[in-house]
C-alpha positions as CSV (number, residue, x, y, z in Angstrom):
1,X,-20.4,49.3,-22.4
2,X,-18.6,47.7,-19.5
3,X,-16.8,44.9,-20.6
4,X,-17.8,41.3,-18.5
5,X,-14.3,39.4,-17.7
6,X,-15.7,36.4,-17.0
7,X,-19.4,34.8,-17.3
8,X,-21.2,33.0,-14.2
9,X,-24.8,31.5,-13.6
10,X,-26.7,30.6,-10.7
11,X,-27.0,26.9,-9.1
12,X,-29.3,25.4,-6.5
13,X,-27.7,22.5,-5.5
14,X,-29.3,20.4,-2.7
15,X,-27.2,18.7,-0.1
16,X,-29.3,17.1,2.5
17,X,-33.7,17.3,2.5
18,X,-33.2,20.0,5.1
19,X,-30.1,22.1,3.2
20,X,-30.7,23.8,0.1
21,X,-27.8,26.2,-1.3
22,X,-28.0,29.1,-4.0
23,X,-24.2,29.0,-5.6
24,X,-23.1,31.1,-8.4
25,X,-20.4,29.4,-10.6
26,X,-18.0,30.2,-13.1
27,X,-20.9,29.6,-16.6
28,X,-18.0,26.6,-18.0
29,X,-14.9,25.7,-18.4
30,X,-14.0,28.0,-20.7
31,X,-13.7,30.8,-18.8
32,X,-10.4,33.0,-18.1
33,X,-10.0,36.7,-16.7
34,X,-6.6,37.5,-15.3
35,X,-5.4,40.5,-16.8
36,X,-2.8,41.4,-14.2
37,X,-1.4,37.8,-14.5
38,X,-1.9,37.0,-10.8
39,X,-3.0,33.5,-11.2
40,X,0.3,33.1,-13.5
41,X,2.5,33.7,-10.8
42,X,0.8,31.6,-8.3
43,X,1.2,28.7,-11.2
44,X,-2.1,28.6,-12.3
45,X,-2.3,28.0,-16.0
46,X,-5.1,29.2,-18.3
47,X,-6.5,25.7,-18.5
48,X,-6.6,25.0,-14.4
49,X,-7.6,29.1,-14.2
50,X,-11.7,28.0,-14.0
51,X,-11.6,24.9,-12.1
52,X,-12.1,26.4,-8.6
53,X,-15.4,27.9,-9.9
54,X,-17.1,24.9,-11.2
55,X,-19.9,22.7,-9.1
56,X,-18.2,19.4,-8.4
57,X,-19.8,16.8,-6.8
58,X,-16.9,15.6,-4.6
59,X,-17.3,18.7,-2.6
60,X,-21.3,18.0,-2.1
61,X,-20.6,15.0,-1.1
62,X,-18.2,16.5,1.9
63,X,-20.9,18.5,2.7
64,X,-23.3,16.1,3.3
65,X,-20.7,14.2,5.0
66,X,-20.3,16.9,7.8
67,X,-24.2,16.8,8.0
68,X,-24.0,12.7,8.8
69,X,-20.7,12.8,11.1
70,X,-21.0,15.4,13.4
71,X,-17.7,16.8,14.6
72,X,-16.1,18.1,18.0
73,X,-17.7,21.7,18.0
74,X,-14.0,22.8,19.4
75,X,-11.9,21.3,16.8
76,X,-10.4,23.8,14.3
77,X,-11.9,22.9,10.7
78,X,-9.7,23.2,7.7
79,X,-10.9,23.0,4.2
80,X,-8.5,22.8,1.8
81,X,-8.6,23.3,-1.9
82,X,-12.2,24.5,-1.3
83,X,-12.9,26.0,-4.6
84,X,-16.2,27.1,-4.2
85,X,-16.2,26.4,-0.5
86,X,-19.2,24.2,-0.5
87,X,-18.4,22.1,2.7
88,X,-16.6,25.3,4.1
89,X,-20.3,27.1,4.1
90,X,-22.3,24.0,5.5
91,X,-19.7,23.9,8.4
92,X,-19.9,27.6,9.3
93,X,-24.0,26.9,9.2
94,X,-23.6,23.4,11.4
95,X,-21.5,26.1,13.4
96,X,-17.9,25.1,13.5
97,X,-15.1,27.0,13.7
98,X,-14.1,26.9,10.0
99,X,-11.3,28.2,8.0
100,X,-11.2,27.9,4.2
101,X,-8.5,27.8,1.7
102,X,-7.9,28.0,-2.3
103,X,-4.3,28.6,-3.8
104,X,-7.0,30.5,-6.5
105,X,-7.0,34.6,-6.5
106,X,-10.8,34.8,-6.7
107,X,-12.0,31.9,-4.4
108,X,-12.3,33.8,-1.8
109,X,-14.4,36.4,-3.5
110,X,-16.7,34.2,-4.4
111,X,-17.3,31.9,-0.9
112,X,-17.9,35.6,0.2
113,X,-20.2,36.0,-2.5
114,X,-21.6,32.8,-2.1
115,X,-21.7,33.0,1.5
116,X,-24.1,36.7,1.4
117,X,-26.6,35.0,-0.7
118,X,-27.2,32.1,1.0
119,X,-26.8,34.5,4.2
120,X,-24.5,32.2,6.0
121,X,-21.9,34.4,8.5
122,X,-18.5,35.1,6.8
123,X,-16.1,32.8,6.9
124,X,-12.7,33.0,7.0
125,X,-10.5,32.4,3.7
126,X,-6.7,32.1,3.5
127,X,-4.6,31.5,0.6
128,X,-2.5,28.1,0.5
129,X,-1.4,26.1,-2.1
130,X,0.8,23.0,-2.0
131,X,3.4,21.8,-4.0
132,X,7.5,23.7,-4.7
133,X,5.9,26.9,-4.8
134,X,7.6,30.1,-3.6
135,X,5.9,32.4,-0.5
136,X,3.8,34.9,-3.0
137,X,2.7,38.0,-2.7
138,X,-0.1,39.0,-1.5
139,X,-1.1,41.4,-4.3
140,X,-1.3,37.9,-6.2
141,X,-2.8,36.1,-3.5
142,X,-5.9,38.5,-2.3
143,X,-5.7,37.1,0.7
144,X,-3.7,36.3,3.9
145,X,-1.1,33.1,3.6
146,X,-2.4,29.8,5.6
147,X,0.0,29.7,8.6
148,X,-2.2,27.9,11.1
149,X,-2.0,24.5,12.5
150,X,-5.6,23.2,12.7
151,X,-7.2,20.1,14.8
152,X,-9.3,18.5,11.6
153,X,-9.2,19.1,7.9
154,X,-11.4,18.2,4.9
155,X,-10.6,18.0,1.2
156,X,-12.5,16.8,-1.6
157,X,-11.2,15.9,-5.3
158,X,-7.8,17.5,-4.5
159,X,-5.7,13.9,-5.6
160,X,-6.0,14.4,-9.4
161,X,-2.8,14.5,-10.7
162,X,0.0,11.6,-9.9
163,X,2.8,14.2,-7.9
164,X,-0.3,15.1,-5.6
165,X,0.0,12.5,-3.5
166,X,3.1,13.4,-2.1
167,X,2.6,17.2,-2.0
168,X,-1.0,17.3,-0.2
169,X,0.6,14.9,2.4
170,X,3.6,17.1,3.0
171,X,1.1,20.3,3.3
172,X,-1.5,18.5,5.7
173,X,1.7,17.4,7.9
174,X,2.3,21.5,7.8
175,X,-1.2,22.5,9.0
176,X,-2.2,19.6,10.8
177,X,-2.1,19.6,14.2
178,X,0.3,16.8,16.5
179,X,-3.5,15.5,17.1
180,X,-5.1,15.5,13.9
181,X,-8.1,13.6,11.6
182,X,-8.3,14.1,7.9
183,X,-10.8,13.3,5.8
184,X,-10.6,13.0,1.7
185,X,-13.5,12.6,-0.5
186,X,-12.1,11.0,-4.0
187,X,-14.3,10.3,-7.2
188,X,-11.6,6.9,-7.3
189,X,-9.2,8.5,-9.4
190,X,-6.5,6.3,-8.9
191,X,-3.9,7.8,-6.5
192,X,-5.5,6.5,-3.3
193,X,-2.5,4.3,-2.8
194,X,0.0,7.2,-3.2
195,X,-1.6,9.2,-1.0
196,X,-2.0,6.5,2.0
197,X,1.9,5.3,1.6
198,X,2.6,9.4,1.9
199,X,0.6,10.3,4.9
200,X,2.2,7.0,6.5
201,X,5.2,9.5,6.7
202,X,4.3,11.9,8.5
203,X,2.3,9.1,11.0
204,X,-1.5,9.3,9.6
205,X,-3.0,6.2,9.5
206,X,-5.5,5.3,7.1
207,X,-8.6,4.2,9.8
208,X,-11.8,3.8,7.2
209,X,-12.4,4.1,3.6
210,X,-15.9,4.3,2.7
211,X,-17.4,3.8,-0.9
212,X,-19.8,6.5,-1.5
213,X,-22.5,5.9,-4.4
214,X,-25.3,8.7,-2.7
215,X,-26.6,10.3,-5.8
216,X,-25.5,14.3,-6.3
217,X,-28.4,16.6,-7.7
218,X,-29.8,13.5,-8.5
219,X,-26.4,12.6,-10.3
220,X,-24.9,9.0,-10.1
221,X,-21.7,9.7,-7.8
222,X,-18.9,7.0,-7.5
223,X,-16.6,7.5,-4.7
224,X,-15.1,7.4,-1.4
225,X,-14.2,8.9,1.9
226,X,-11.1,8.6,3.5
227,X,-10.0,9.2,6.7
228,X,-6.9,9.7,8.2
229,X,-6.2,10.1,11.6
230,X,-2.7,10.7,13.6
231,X,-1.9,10.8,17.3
232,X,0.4,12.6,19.7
């Protein structure tokens, strides 16, 4: 009998009245497959190991927020930390010229997954991770390294632990371009304040923060949007 690594279900989540999405996720939390002990050496810890591959609503709310806001259609998109790559696959349907990214060994397999159900164009995936990590390998990684500099990028739940602030900042000054906008989506967990003293650094300036309350899967969602922009 062929032995399942890991367990996943199926999802529809709805985004907008007009966007529906098929998504399969990891089934919980509790779920752990890597026998060749990739995601060790890219830091990723047995507990952190199934948190790209759950549903969370941060990232629907980024989707609907590229629906609302339209974008230049030739800026370079950037998700970052996409997990599941919601946003990444409603861009690549509004039709921008998206790239995602996931420092996770299977995120890409699944957006690629994901993306063939809901048949949505592939998109492209690189591997990027921030934070005093060394350059992995690619064996590990499953993917191509983020080198890129790119004209607009999105995140969503991505400041959840206190050192991130510092760390995303640094990596968005990396792949952001001289001309640049950023926008966050945070369920208010707290480091807002880190985050907008950090991106001061590198010259983003915090132009809007939005409170978001629009329900998810008829959820009740509690939140905002960011948004950063810096100049040449």
């Amino acid at each position: 009998m062929k032995t399942i690594p890991y367990k996943t279900k199926k999802q529809q989540i709805d985004i907008h009245p007009d966007l529906s999405l098929n998504i399969t996720t990891l089934l919980n939390q509790q779920q752990f497959f890597d026998p060749n002990d990739q995601a060790a050496r890219l830091g990723i810890c047995s507990a952190a190991w199934p948190l790209f591959g759950m549903l969370w609503p941060s990232s629907i709310q980024l989707a609907l927020k590229l629906i609302k806001r339209p974008i230049d259609k030739n800026s370079t998109l950037l998700e970052i930390g996409c997990g599941l790559g919601i946003a990444s696959m409603t861009a690549k349907i509004l039709g921008y010229d998206i790239t995602a990214s996931d420092r996770h060994p299977l995120a890409g397999k699944f957006l690629q997954k994901n993306s063939l159900q809901n048949e949505i164009p592939p998109i492209r995936f690189k591997h990027s991770q921030w934070g005093d990590v060394p350059t992995p390998a690619l064996t590990d990684t499953n993917a191509p390294l983020l080198k890129s500099q790119y004209d607009h990028i999105i995140a969503s739940d991505i400041l959840y632990e206190p050192d991130a602030a510092l760390d995303v900042a640094h990596f968005i000054d990396r792949f952001g371009a001289k001309e640049c906008t950023v926008w966050i989506i945070d369920p208010n967990r707290g480091y807002h304040n880190h985050f907008k003293r950090a991106m001061a650094q590198y010259g983003f300036q915090l132009i809007e923060m939005l409170p978001l309350t629009t329900p998810v899967n008829n959820e009740p969602y509690r939140g905002r949007l960011m948004v950063y922009l810096r100049t040449a």
